[in-house]
N, C-alpha and C positions, 0 to 999 in steps of 0.2 A: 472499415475495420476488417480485418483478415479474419478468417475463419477461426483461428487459435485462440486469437486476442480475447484480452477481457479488460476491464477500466474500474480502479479504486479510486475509490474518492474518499480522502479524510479530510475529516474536521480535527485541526488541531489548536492549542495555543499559539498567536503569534507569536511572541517571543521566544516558547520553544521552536518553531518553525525558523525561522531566524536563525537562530542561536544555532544550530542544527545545520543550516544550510552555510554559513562561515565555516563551521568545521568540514563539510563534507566538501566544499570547495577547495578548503586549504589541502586535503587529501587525493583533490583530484577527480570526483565525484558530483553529479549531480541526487534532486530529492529521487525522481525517478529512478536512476541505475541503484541507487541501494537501496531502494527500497525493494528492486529483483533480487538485489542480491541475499535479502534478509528474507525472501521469501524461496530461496532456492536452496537457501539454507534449513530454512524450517521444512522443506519437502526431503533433504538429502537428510536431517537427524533424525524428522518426524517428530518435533520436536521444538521449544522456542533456543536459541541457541544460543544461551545463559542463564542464568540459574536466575530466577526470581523469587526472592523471600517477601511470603505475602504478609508476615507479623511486620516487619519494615513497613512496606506499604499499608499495613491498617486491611487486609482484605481477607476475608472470608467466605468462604463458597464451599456448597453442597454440592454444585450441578458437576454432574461425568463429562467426560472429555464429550462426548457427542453434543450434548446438548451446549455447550460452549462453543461448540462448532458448528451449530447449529445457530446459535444468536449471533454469533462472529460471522457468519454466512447472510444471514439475516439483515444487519446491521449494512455490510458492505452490499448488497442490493437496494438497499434503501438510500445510501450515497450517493450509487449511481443513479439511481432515480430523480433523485434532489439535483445534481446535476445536471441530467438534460433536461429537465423540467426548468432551469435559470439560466440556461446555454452557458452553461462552463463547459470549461477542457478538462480532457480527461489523460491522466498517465495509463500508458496500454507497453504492452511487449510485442512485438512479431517475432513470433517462434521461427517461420522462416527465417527471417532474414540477420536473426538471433541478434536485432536493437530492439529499444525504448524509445519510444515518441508520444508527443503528445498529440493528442487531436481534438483541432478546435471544432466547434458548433457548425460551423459553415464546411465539414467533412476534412478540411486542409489535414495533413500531418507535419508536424515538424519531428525529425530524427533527430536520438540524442548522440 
């Protein structure tokens, strides 16, 4: 892993996972590239980059931005944890060499 890199690991629905990766295929896309891209974006707005109405979704929250960034921080170390703890691969970035690859358990990388 390069020095820059880091590795998210989500748990998601299958079938949004799926569903998700037909569209981002038909676009031209993998899960990896956009989901840098959806993170380059929330670095460039500071911000999530769309508007989410929590009445819609039934959601209610006291906690301040830190402390959500702080269980969202939380959350995503614990993923990766879960990960190499079951030798899954991991989606990473190299900021050098400004791709996405995955990297499997046995070190290998595949570029995306």
């Amino acid at each position: 892993m390069a020095k820059n890199d880091t590795s998210i690991t989500v748990r998601v629905d299958k079938d949004l996972k799926e569903n998700a990766e037909q569209v981002l295929s038909y676009i031209g896309l993998n899960m990896t590239s956009a989901i840098n891209v959806f993170l380059r974006k929330v670095v460039d707005e500071k911000a999530i980059p769309f508007m989410l109405n929590s009445r819609k979704l039934g959601i209610t929250t006291t906690f301040s931005e830190d402390e959500i960034t702080k269980r969202m921080n939380d959350a995503l170390r614990e993923d990766f944890k879960f990960s190499r703890e079951h030798s899954l691969p991991v989606a990473l970035y190299d900021e050098n060499l400004k791709k996405a690859y995955v990297e499997y358990p046995d070190g290998r990388r595949e570029y995306v």
